[in-house]
C-alpha positions in Angstrom: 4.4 30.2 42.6 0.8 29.6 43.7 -0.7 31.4 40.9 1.9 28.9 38.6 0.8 26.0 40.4 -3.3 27.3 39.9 -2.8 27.4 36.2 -1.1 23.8 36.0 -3.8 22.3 37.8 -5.9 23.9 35.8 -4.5 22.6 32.5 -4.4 19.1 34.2 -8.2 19.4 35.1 -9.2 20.6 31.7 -7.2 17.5 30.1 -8.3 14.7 32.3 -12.2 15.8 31.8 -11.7 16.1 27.9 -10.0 12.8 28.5 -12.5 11.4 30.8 -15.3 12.1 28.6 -13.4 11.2 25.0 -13.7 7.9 27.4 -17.3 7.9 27.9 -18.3 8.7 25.0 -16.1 6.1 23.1 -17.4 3.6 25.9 -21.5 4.8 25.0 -20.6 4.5 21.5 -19.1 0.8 22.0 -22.0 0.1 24.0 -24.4 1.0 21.5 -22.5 -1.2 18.9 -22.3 -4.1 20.9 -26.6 -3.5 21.8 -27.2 -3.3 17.9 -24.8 -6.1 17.3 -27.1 -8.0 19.6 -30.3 -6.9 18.6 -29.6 -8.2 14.9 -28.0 -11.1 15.4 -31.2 -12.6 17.1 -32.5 -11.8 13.9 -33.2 -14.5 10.9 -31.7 -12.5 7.8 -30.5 -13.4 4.5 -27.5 -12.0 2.4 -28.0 -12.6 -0.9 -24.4 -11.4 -2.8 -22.6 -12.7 -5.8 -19.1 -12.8 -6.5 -18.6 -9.3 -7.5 -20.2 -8.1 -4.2 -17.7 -10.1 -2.4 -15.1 -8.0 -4.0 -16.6 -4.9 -4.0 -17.0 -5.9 0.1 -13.6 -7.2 0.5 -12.2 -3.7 -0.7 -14.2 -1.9 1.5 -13.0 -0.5 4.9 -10.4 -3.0 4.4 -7.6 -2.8 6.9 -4.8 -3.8 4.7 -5.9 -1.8 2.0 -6.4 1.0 4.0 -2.4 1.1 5.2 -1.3 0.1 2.2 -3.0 3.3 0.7 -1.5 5.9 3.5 2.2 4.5 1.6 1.9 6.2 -1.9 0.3 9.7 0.2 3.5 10.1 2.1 5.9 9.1 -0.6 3.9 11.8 -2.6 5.0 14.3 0.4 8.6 13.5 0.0 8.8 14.0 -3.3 7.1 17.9 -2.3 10.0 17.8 0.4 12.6 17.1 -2.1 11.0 19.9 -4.4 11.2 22.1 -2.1 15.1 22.7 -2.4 14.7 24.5 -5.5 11.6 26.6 -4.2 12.8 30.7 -3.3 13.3 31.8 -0.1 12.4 35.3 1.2 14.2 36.4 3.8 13.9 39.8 5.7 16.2 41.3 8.7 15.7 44.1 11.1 19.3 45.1 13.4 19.1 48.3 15.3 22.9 49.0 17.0 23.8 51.8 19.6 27.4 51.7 20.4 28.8 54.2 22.9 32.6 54.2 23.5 36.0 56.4 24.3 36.9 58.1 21.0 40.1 56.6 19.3 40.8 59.8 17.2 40.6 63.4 18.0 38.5 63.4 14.2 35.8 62.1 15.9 35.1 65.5 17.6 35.0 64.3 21.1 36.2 61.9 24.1 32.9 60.2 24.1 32.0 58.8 21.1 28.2 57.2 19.7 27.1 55.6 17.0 23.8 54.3 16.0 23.3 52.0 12.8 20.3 50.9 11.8 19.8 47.8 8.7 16.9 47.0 7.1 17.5 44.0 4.2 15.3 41.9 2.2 16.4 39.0 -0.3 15.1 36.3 -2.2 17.3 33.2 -2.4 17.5 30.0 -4.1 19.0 27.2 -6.3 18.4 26.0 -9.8 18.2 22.6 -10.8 22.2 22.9 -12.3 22.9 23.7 -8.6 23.6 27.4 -9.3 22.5 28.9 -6.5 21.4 33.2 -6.2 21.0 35.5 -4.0 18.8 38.7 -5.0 19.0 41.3 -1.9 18.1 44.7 -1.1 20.0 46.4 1.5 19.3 49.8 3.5 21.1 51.8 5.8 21.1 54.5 8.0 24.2 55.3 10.0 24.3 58.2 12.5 27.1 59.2 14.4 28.9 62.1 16.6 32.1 62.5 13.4 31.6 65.7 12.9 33.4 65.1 9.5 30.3 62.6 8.1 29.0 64.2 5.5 25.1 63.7 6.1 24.2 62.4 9.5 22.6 60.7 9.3 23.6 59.2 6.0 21.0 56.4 4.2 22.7 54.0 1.7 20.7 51.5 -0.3 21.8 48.8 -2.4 20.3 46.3 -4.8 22.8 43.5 -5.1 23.0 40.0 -7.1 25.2 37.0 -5.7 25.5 33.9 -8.1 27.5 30.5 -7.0 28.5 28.0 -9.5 29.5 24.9 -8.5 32.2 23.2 -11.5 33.0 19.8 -10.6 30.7 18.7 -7.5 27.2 19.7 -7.1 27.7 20.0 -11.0 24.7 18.9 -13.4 20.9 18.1 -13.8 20.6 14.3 -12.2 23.0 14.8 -9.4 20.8 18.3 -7.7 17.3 16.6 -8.7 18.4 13.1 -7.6 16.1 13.5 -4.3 13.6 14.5 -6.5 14.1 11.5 -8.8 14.2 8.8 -6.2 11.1 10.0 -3.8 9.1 9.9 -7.2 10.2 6.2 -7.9 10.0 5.4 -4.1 6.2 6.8 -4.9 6.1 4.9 -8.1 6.6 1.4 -5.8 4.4 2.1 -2.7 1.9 2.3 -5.1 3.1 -0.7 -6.8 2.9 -2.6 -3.7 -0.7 -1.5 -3.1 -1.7 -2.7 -6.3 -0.2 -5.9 -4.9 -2.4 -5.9 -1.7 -5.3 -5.1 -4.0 -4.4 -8.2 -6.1 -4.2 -10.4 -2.9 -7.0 -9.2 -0.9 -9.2 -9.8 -4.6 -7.8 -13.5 -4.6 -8.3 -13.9 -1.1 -11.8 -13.1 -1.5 -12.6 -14.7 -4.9 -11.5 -17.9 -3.0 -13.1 -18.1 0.1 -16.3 -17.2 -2.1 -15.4 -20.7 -3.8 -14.5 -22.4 -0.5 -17.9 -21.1 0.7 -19.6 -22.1 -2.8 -17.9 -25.8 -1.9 -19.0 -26.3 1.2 -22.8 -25.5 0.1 -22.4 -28.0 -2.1 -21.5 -30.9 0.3 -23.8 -30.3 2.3 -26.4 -30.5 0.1 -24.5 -33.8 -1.4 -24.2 -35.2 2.4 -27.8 -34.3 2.4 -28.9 -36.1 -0.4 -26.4 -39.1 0.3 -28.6 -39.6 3.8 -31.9 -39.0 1.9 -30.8 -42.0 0.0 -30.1 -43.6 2.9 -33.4 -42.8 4.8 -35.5 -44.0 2.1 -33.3 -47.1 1.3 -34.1 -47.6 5.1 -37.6 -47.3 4.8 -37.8 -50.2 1.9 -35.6 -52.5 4.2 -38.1 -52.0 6.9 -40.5 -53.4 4.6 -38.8 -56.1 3.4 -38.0 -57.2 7.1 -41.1 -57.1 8.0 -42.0 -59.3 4.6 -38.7 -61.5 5.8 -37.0 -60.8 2.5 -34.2 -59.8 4.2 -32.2 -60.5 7.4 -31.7 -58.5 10.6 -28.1 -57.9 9.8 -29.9 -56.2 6.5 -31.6 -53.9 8.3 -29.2 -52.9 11.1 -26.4 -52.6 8.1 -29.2 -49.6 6.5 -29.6 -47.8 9.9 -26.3 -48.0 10.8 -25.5 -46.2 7.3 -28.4 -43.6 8.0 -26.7 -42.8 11.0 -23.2 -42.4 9.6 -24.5 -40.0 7.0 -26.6 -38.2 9.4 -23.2 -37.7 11.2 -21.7 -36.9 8.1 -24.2 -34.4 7.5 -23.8 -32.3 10.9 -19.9 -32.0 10.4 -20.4 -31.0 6.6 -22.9 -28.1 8.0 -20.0 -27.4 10.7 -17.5 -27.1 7.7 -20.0 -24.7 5.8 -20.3 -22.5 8.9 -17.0 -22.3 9.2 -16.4 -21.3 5.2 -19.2 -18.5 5.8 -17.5 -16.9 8.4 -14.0 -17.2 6.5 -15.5 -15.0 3.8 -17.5 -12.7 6.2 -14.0 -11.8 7.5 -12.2 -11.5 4.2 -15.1 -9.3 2.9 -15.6 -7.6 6.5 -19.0 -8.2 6.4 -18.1 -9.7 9.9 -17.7 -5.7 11.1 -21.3 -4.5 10.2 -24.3 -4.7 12.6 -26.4 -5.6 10.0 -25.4 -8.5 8.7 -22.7 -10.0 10.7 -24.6 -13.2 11.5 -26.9 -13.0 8.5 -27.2 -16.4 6.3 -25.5 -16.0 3.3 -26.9 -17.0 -0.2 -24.8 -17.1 -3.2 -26.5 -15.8 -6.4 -23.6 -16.6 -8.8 -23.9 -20.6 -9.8 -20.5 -22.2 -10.2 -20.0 -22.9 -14.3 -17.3 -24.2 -16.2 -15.4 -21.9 -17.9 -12.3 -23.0 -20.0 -10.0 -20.3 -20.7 -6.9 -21.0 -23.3 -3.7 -20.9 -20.9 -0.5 -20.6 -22.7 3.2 -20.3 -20.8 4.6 -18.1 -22.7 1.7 -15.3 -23.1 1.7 -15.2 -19.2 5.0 -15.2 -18.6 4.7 -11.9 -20.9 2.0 -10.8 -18.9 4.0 -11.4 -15.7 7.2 -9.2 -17.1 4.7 -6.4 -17.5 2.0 -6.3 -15.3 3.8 -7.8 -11.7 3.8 -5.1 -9.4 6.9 -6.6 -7.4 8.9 -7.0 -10.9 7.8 -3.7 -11.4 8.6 -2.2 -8.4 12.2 -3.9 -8.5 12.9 -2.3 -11.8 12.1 1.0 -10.3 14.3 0.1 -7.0 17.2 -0.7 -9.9 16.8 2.6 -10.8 17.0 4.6 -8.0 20.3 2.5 -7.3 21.9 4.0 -10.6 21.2 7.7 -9.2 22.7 6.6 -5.9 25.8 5.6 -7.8 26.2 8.8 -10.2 25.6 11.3 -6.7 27.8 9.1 -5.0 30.5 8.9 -7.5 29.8 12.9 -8.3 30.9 13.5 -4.7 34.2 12.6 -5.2 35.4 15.1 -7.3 36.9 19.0 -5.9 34.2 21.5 -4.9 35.2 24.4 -7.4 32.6 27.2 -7.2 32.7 30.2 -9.1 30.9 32.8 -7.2 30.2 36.7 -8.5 28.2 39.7 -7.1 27.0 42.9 -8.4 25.5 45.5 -7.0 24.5 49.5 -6.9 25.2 51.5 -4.4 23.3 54.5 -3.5 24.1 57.4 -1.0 22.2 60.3 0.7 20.7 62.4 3.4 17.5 60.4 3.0 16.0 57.2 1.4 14.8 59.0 -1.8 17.9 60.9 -2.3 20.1 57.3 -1.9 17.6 55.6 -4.4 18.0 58.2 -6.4 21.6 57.7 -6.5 21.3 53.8 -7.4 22.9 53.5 -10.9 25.9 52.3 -12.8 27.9 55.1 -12.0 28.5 53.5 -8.4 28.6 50.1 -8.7 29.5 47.1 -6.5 31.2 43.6 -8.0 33.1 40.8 -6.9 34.3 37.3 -8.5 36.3 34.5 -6.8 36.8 30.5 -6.9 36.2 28.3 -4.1 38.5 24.8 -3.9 37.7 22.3 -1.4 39.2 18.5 -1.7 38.1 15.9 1.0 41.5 14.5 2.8 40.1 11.0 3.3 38.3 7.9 2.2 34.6 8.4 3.2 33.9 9.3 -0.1 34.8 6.7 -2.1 34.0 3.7 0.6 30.3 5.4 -0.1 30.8 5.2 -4.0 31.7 1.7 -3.6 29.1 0.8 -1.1 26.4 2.1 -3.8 28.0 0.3 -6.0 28.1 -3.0 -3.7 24.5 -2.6 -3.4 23.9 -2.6 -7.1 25.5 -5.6 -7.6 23.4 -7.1 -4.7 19.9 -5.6 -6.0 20.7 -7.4 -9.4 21.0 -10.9 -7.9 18.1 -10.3 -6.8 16.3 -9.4 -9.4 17.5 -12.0 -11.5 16.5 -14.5 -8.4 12.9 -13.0 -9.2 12.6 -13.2 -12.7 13.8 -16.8 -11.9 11.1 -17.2 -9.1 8.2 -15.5 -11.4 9.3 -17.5 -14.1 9.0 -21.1 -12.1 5.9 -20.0 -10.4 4.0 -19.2 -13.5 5.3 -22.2 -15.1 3.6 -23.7 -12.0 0.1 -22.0 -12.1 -0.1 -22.9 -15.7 0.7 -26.4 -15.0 -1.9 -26.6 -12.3 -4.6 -25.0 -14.2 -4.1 -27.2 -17.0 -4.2 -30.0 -14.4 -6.9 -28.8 -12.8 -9.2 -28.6 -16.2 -8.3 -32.2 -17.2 -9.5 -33.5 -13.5 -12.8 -31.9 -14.7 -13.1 -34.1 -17.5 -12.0 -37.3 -15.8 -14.4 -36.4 -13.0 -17.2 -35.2 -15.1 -17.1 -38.6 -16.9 -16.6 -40.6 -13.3 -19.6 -39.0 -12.0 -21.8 -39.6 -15.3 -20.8 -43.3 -15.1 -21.7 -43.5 -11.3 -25.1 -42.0 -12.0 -26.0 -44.8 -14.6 -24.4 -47.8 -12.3 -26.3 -46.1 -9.7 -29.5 -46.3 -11.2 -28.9 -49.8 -13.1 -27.9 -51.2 -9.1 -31.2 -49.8 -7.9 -33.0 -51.7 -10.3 -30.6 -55.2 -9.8 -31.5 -54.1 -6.1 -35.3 -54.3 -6.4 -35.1 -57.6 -8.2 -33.0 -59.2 -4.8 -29.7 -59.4 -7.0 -27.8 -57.1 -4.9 -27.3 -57.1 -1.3 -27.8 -54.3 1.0 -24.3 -53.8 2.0 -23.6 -53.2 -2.1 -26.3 -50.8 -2.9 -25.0 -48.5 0.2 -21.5 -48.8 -1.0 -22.8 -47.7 -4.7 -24.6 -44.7 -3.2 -21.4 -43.7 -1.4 -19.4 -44.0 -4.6 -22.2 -41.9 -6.2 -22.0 -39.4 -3.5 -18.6 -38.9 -3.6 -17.9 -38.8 -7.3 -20.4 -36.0 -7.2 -18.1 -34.0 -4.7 -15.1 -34.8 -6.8 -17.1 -33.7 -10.1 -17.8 -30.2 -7.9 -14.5 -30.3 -6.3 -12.2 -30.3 -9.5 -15.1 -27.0 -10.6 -13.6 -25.2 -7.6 -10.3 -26.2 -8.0 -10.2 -25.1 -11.5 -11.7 -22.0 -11.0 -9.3 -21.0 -7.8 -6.6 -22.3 -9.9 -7.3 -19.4 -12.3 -7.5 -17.0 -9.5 -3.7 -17.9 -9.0 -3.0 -17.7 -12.1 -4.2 -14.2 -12.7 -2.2 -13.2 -9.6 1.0 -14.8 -10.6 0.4 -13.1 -14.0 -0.3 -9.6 -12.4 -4.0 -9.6 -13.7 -6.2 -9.9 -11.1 -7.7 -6.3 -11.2 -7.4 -6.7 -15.6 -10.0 -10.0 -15.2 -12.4 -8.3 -12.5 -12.1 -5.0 -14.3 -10.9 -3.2 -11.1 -9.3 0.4 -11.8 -7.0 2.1 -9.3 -7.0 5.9 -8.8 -5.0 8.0 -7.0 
């Protein structure tokens, strides 16, 4: 007991110190992270990555991603599992029996009465993809007893031997004994389906916070040049009050604008620290020392890019390239081989079964071998009949087929949602490209009454309170101009998703 006790303690000692140290040394290795963390983040850095990089960054080490990529590697071991019914088995026995008891027989030569038998057999079994199922074996002997009328004692036998089972009816056929098989391969086929779709959303994710962050640079620098405009329309008031061509109320109306924009201004930079860390996160540059709190720099300039949308070429795309329409077909699929096992289980177990085998006799193992030929031979046939007495059978037939019905709704409810949301992302993107042209046009307009109320301005024509109020139309028509440039562009990104084409477009290859 003590020496039981000794050992236990022992096992609990070596446990909690490989414990206690897996501890320290995951509480060193945070604490070095969190010093380095530090140490750059004090730093002034610059990140200078274009829109590519944000997707090359968004697919790295990216938690989503990374689960969603386990899925197809275990579906990939089921179907192995499932393979494995039709993979041989060896088997290989070893029974040793001594049996002492009161003779039964005066034959046996004496009152007392011992056997000893000894079995040595080896076999390699298995089934075929028709569900025949074999049984190649190779059984020894050696039997030794006290019968003083056994010819050799001890006498070897040894017998090769063949056993075949056919089932007729059920367990019958191809798709019903590979149906396992069959579905883990499709159940494959759609976890990798969905990762593609993780993929696609993790890309659009990305591609549009790079836009939202591409926005955001570009108010600020608008609220920036909208209080610049401000500032220096302040600085000609000053002199004109001082000149007493224009009023207090003048002059207070320009400073008080100044400090509206300057306000402006600070929540616009607010917004565009916000945006950067939105697509630090989605690209997890947010996880690396290096550049977690580095400025980022976009090299890619926003451009116009018009691309020819038409409804009924992406609705095509959609039927073809959606991995959740894919990935129901394949689930439709798997339901048909549920039905046909299911409705294959309802018929009689009938199984022809046969043997043959050759036996061989003798004083030893060479002179039983010897003796293994068709001259002693060893064969059997029969039939096996089962029938279920009951109804669990059939309520699983019509359960599979229940479930059919119910996987076709839907799947007609999604070609019904893929069709109104692509009708909807075309809409939009057509939308989206017309608001460039009405803004483009806006924004050239404000920039020549702009100009022409500077001038009006200078010759006393216009009061103050006007000429602010045409700057902030200015200003904002600039915002909308950039605005309906990001809209368009993100409008795309949705469009390519709802299509299934976001790794097409960004060239993006998946490989197993």
């Amino acid at each position: 007991m003590k020496k039981f006790i000794s050992i236990v303690m022992t096992i609990l000692f070596t446990f909690n110190s490989s414990s206690f140290a897996a501890v320290v040394n995951d509480s060193r290795q945070a604490e070095m992270e969190k010093t380095l963390f530090m140490a750059v983040g004090s730093q002034d850095r610059i990140l200078r990555i274009g829109l590519v990089d944000c997707i090359l960054y968004c697919m790295k080490n990216n938690s989503e991603i990374l689960i969603k990529r386990i899925e197809p590697k275990l579906k990939q071991d089921d179907v192995k599992v499932a393979e494995s019914d039709f993979e041989p088995t060896f088997d290989a026995d070893f029974t040793l029996q001594d049996t002492t008891e009161i003779s039964t027989s005066t034959l046996q030569g004496a009152r007392k009465f011992n056997s000893q038998d000894i079995n040595i057999n080896a076999g390699v079994s298995g089934k075929l993809i028709t569900g025949t199922e074999y049984n190649l074996e190779f059984l020894n002997q050696r039997y030794k007893s006290d019968s003083v009328y056994q010819i050799y004692n001890p006498y070897y036998s040894s017998e090769p031997k063949i056993t075949i089972t056919q089932p007729l009816f059920k367990g019958f056929g191809i798709l019903v004994n590979k149906a396992d098989i069959m579905i883990a391969r499709n159940d494959q086929m759609v976890s990798e389906k969905n990762f593609r779709d993780t993929v696609m959303d993790t890309i659009s994710k990305a591609k549009t916070a790079y836009y939202n962050y591409t926005f955001y640079l570009e108010k600020y620098s608008i609220d920036g040049l909208s209080l610049q405009r401000a500032n220096n329309l302040l600085e000609v008031n000053k002199a004109r009050y001082e000149k007493g061509l224009i009023s207090s109320v003048d002059l207070l109306e320009t400073e008080a604008a100044s400090a509206e924009r300057e306000k402006a201004l600070l929540s616009s930079e607010a917004a565009l620290k916000r945006a950067e860390d939105d697509l630090k996160l989605i690209t997890n540059l947010v996880d690396d020392p290096e550049v977690w709190n580095a400025k980022i720099e976009l090299i890619d300039e926003l451009e116009l890019r018009q691309e020819d949308v038409d409804l009924l070429k992406s609705l095509q795309d959609a039927f073809i390239y959606r991995p959740d329409y894919q990935a129901a077909r394949v689930d439709l699929q798997n339901r048909d081989i549920k039905i046909k096992v299911a409705k294959n289980a309802l018929l009689p177990t009938v199984d022809l079964t046969g043997s043959l085998g050759l036996n061989g006799l003798g004083k030893d193992y060479q002179s039983a071998m010897e003796k293994v030929n068709s001259n002693y031979p060893d064969w059997g046939v029969g039939v096996k009949f089962s029938l279920p007495w009951g109804t669990g059978d059939r309520a699983k037939y019509d359960q599979k087929k229940l479930e059919k019905t119910q996987a076709l709704l839907s799947f007609k409810r999604l070609e019904q949602n893929i069709i109104l949301d692509v009708r909807d992302k075309v809409r939009l993107a057509k939308t989206q490209y017309r608001q460039i042209e009405v803004a483009k046009l806006s924004k050239d307009k404000e920039t020549q009454n702009y100009e022409a109320q500077k001038e009006r301005y200078a010759a006393g024509q216009v009061s103050t309170h006007d000429i602010l109020d045409y700057q902030d139309k200015l200003a904002q028509s600039e915002l909308d101009y950039f605005k309906a440039l990001v809209d368009y562009n993100v409008a795309l990104i949705d469009l390519d998703k709802s299509q299934g084409l976001t790794l097409v477009k960004n060239n993006i290859k998946i490989e197993g």
